[in-house]
Each structure stands twice: as C-alpha cells, then as structure tokens.
C-alpha beads as a LAMMPS data file, in Angstrom:
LAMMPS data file: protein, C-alpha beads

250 atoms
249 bonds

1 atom types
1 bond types

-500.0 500.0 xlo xhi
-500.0 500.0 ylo yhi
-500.0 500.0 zlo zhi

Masses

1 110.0

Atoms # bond

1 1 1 26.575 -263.908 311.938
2 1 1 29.260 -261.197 313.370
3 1 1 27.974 -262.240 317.383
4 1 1 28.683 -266.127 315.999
5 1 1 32.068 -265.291 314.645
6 1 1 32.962 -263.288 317.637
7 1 1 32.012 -265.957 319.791
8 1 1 34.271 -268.795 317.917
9 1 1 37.505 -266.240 317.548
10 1 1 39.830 -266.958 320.088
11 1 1 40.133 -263.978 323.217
12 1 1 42.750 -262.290 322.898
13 1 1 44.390 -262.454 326.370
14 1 1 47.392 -262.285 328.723
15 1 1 48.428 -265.771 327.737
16 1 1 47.239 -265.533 324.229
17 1 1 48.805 -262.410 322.972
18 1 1 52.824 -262.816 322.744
19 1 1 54.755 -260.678 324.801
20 1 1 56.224 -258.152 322.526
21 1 1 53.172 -257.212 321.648
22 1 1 51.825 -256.385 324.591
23 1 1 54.776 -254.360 325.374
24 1 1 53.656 -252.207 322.524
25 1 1 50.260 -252.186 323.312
26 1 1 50.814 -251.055 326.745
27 1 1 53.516 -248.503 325.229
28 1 1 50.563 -246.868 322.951
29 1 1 48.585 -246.579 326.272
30 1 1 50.926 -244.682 328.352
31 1 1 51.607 -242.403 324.817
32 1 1 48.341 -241.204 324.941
33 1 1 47.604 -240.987 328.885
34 1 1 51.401 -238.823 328.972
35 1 1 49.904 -237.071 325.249
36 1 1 47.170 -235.977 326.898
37 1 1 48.695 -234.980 329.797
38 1 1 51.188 -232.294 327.865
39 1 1 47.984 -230.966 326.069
40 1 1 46.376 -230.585 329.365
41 1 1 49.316 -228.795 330.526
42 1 1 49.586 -226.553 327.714
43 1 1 46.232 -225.285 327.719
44 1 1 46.455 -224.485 331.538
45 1 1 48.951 -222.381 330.711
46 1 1 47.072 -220.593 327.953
47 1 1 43.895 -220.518 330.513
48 1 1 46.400 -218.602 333.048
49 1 1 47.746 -216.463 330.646
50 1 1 44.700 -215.081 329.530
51 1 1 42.821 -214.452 332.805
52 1 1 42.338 -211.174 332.779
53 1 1 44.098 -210.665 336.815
54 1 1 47.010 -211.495 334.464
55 1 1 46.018 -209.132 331.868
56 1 1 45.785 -205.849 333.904
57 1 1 42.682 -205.175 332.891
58 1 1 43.765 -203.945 329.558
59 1 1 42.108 -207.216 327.647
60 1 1 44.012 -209.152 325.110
61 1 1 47.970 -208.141 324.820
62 1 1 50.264 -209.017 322.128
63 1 1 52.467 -210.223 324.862
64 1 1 50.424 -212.984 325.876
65 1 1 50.164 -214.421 322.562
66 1 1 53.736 -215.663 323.156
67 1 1 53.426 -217.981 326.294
68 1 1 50.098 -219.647 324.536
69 1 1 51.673 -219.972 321.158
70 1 1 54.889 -221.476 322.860
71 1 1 53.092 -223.812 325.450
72 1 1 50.732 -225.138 322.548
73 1 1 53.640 -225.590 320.427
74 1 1 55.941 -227.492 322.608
75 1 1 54.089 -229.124 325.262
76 1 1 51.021 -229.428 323.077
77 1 1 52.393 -230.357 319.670
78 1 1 55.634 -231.422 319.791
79 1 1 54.666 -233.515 322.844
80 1 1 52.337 -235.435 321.308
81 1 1 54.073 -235.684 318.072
82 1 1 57.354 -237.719 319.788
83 1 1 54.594 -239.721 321.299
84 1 1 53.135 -240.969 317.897
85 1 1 56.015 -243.836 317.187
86 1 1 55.538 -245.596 320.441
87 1 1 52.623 -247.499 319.243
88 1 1 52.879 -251.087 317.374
89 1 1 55.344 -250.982 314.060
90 1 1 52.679 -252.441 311.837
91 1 1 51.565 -248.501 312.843
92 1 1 54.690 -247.253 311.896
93 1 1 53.530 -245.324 308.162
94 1 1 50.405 -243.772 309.553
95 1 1 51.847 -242.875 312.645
96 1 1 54.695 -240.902 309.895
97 1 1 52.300 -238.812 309.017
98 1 1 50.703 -237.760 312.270
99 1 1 54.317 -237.123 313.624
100 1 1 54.893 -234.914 310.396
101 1 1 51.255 -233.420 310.698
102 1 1 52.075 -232.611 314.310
103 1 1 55.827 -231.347 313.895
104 1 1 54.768 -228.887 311.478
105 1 1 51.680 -227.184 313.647
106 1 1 54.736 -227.228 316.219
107 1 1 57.110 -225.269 313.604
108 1 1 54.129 -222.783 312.455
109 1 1 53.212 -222.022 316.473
110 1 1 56.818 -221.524 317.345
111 1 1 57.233 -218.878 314.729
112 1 1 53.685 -217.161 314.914
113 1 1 55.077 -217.086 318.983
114 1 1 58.321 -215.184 317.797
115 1 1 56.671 -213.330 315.544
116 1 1 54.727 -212.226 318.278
117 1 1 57.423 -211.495 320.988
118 1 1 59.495 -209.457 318.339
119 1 1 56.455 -207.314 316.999
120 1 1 55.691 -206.816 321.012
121 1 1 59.277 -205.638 321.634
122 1 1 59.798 -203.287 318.569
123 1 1 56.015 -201.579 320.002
124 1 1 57.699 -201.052 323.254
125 1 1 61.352 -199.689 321.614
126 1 1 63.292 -202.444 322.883
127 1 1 65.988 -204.585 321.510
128 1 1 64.907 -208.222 320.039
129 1 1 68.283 -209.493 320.877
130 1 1 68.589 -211.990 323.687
131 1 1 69.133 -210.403 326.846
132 1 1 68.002 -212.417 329.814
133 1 1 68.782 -216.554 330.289
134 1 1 64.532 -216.805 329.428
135 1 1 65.692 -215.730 326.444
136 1 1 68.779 -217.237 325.480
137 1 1 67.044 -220.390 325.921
138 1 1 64.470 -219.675 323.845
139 1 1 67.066 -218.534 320.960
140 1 1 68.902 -221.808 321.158
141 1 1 65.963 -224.046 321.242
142 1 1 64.199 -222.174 318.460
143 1 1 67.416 -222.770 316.191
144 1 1 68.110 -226.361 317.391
145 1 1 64.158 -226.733 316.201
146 1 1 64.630 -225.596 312.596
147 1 1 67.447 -227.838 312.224
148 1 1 65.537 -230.611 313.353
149 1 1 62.841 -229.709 311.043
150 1 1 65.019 -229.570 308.330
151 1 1 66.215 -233.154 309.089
152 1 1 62.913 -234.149 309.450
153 1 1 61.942 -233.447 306.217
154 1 1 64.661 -234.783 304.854
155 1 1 64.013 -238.043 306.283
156 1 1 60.355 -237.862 305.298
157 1 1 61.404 -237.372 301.852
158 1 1 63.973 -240.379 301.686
159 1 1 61.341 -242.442 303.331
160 1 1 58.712 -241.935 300.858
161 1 1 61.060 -242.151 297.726
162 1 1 63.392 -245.058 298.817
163 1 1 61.637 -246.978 301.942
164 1 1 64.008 -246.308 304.602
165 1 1 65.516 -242.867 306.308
166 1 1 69.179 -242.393 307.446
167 1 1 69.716 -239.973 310.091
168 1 1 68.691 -242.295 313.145
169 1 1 69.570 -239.625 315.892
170 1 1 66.716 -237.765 314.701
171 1 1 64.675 -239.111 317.295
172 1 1 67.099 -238.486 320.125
173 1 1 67.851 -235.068 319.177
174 1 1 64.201 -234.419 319.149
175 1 1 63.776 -235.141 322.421
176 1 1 66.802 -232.615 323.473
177 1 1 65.040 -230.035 321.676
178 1 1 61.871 -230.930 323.792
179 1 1 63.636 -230.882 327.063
180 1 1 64.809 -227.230 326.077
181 1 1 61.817 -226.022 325.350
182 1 1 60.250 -227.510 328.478
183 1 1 63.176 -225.499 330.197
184 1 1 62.809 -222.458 328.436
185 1 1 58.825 -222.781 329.375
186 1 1 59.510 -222.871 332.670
187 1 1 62.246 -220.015 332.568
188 1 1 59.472 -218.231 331.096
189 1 1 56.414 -219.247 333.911
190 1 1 58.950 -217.906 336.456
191 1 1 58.593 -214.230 335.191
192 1 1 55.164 -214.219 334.785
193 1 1 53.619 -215.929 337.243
194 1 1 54.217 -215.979 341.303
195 1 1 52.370 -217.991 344.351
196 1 1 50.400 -221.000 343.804
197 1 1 49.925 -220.604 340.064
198 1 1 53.190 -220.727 339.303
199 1 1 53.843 -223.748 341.383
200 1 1 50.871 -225.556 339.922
201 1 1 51.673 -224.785 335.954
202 1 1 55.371 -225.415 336.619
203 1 1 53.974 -228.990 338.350
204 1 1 52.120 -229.380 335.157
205 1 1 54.362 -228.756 332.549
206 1 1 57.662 -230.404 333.763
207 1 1 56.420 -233.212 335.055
208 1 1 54.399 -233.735 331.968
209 1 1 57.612 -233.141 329.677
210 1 1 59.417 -235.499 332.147
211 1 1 56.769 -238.828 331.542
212 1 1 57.304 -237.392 327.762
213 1 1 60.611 -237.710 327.459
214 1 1 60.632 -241.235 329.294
215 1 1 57.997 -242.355 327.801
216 1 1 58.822 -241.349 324.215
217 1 1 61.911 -243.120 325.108
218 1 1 60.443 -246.104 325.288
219 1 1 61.418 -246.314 329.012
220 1 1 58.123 -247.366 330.802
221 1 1 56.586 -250.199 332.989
222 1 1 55.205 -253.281 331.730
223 1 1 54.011 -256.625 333.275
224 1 1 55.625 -259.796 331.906
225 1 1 54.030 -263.134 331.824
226 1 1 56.266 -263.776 335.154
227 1 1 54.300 -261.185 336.816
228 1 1 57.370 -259.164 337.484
229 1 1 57.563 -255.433 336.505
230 1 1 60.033 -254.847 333.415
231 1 1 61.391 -251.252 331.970
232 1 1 60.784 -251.585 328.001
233 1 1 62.709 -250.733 325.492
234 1 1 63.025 -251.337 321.713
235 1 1 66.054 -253.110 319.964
236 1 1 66.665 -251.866 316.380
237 1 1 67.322 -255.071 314.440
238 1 1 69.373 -255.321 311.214
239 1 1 66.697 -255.708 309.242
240 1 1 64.862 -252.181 310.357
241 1 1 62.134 -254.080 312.726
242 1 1 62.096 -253.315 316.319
243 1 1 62.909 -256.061 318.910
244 1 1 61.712 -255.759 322.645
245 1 1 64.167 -255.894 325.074
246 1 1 63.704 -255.729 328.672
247 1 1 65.892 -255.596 332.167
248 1 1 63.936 -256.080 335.383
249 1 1 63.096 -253.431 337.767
250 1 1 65.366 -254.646 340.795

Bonds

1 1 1 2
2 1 2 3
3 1 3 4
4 1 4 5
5 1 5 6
6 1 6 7
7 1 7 8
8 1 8 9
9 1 9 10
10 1 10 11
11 1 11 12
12 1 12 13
13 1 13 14
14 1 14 15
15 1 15 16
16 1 16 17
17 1 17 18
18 1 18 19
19 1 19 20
20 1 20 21
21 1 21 22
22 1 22 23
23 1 23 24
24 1 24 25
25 1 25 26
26 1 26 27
27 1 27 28
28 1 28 29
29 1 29 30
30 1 30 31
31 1 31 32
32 1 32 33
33 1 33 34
34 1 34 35
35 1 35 36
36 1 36 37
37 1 37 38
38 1 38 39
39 1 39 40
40 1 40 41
41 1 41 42
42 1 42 43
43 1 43 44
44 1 44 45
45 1 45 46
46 1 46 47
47 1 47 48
48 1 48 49
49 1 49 50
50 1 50 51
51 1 51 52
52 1 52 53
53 1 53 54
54 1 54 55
55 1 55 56
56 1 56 57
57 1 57 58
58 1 58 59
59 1 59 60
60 1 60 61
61 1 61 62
62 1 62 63
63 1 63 64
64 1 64 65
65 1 65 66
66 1 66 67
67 1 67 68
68 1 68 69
69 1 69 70
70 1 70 71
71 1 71 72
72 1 72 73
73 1 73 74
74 1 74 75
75 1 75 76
76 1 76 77
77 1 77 78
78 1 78 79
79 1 79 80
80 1 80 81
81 1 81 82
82 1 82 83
83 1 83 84
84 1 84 85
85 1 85 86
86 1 86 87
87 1 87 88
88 1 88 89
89 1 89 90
90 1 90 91
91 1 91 92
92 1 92 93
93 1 93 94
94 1 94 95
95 1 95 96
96 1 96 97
97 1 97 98
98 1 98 99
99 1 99 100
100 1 100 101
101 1 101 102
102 1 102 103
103 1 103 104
104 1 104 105
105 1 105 106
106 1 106 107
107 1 107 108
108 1 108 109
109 1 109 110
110 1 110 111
111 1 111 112
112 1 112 113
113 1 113 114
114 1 114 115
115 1 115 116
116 1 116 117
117 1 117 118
118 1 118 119
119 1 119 120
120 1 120 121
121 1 121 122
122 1 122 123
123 1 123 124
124 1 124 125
125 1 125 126
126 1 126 127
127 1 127 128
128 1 128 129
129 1 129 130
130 1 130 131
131 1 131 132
132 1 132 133
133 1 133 134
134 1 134 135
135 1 135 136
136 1 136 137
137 1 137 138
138 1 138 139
139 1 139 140
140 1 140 141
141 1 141 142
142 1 142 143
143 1 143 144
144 1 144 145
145 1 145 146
146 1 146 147
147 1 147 148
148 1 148 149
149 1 149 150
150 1 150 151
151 1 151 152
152 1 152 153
153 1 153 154
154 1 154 155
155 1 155 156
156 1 156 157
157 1 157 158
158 1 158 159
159 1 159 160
160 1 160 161
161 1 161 162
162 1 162 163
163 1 163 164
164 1 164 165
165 1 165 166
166 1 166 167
167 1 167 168
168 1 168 169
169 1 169 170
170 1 170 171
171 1 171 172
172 1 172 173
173 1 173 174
174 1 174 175
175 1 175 176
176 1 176 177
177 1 177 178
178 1 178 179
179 1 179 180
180 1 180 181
181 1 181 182
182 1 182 183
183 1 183 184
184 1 184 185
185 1 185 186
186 1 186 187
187 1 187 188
188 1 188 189
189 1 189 190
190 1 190 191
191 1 191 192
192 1 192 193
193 1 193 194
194 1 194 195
195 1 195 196
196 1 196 197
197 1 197 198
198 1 198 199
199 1 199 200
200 1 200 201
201 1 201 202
202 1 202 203
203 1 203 204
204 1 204 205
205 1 205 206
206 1 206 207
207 1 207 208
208 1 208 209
209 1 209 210
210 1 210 211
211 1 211 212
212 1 212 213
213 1 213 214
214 1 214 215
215 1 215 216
216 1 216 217
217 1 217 218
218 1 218 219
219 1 219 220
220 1 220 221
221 1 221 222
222 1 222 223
223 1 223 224
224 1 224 225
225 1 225 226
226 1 226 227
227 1 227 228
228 1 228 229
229 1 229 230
230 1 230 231
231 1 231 232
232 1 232 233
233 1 233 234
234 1 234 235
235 1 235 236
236 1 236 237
237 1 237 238
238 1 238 239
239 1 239 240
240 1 240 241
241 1 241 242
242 1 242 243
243 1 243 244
244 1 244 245
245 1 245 246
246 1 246 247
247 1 247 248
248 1 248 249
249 1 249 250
C-alpha cells in the first residue's frame, strides 16, 4: 500500500517545488556542510592541543584545557547554533530550541575555559588581568557573550509567553560575537602553535568561521529556475514570515 501511494504522489522536483522553498532547502544544506565543518575544526584543534609534542611530555596540563574548551565552545557550539535558523520557517520552533540547547553548552564551555585559564594563572603567580591583545580579545568577547546570552533568554522567554520576540539585532550581534571569538582563536593558535600546524588549524578555523558567518547570514548560492546563480537572502515581512529575495551574481 505505502510503494502504491508513493508511486501515485507527485515527485517532488526542480519544476515542482516553488522556488522559495528550495532556497531554504538548499540553505539547510550548506548549514550543515559549513556546521560540520566548524565542529571539524574545533576538534582539530583539541586533537593538536593535546598531542603530547605539545604537552612537553608532562601529560595533561590545566593550560590546555583552555584552547579545547574555547575551540569547542565557539567554533563547535556557537557555530552550529547560528546555523540552526537557516533551515525552512515551518522549522522555526524546533530549531528555537536547538539554538537555545546549543547557546547554552557554548556559555557553560566558555566559562569552564576561563575558569580554567584563571585557576592556571593564579598556580603560576601571575596576574588574571588582561595583558597581551590574545587576551584583551578574549575579555571583550567573553563580555559581549554574556550580554548576548542575557538577550537571548530574554527573547526565549517573550517567545514562549507571548508568540513573538523583540530585540531583532540579536541575530546580527551574534554573529559579531562569533567573528571575535574566531579572532581571539586565532590570536590564541598564534602563541601556541608554529610551522605547518599552525597554518593548517588557522586554515581550518577561519575559513570555517568565514562560510559561518556568510552562511548564517543567509548569503549563499542557489540555482533559480533560470539556471542562473543567485545570492539568497531572507526578507522579514510585516507579518513575521520570511520572504526570499534574491540579486544575481553578475
């Protein structure tokens, strides 16, 4: 009975399915191709970290917990969590809670990755405060990230009790505090690593937050019924749906 109803439902198809939504379609592909390029990136640079050439020999360090707890947090996590809304908006509830679910493994990272730098510093009798552009970057983007999760959850809360969220620059501000931490990653790469394996995880990781940030963006490639390429982007209407627009690719 399912093979006979299959067979009489009509193929779903270039012609068939209307534009828009394959624009989101193909938008929920590149998320997860670009998603699971940041969590490939991320755990290369926990594999690095942890080799024990890196190490000196001494095993596991407290130092190195802060590189992996900071590469799983931003590149991992908070990566894939900005990725989570570019997906179909019939999607749009469940996707809220992966996007919360993934923010807030982000958050609790982030701080068990200060935790660990400060505990590290007081062992060695030096001063927590910021003294080195690594660092400064890290201080900023670790503030600009609890007031984004504060804003988050504010939104989450308004969402669930009244249906819609204000704060619409939540989105854009979140991907600012992504391209800081993918800065203050790669700040951090530099005085760890030299040679090839800093080239290659510094490869990795920006170029992975770069299709991230574009992507999330909703700036991506898509083929139009003309057969011409077309950068995507979505509309907000006045009614809270989402629009595709597009501009071709000269």
């Amino acid at each position: 009975l399912h093979c006979l109803i299959a067979a009489r439902r009509p193929r779903l198809t270039e012609e068939t399915i209307p534009r828009s939504r394959r624009m989101e379609l193909a938008g929920k592909r590149y998320a997860r191709a670009v998603s699971a390029g940041g969590v490939f990136a991320a755990l290369a640079v926990c594999a690095c970290t942890l080799l024990p050439a890196n190490l000196g020999g001494k095993g596991f360090v407290l130092f190195s917990a802060h590189p992996v707890l900071m590469s799983l947090a931003y590149t991992g996590c908070m990566g894939s969590a900005m990725l989570v809304y570019v997906a179909p908006l019939d999607e749009k509830k469940q996707n809220r809670e992966k996007h919360r679910t993934l923010q807030m493994m982000a958050a609790a990272l982030a701080a068990a990755g200060l935790l660990a730098i400060i505990i590290n510093k007081r062992r060695m009798g030096k001063s927590i405060w910021p003294h080195t552009v690594h660092a400064w970057f890290g201080a900023i983007t670790l503030l600009a990230t609890l007031g984004q999760c504060l804003v988050g959850l504010s939104k989450y809360s308004e969402a669930v009790r009244r249906g819609f969220s204000h704060s619409k620059w939540h989105g854009d501000a979140g991907r600012i505090v992504y391209a800081l931490g993918t800065v203050t990653i790669a700040l951090g790469l530099v005085a760890i690593f030299k040679g090839l394996m800093l080239y290659a995880l510094m490869c990795f990781t920006q170029v992975a937050g770069l299709f991230l940030v574009l992507v999330s963006s909703r700036c991506f490639p898509g083929l139009s019924a003309d057969g011409n390429w077309r950068y995507t982007g979505v509309v907000a209407g006045s009614s809270g749906t989402g629009m595709s627009s597009s501009v071709t690719n000269a």
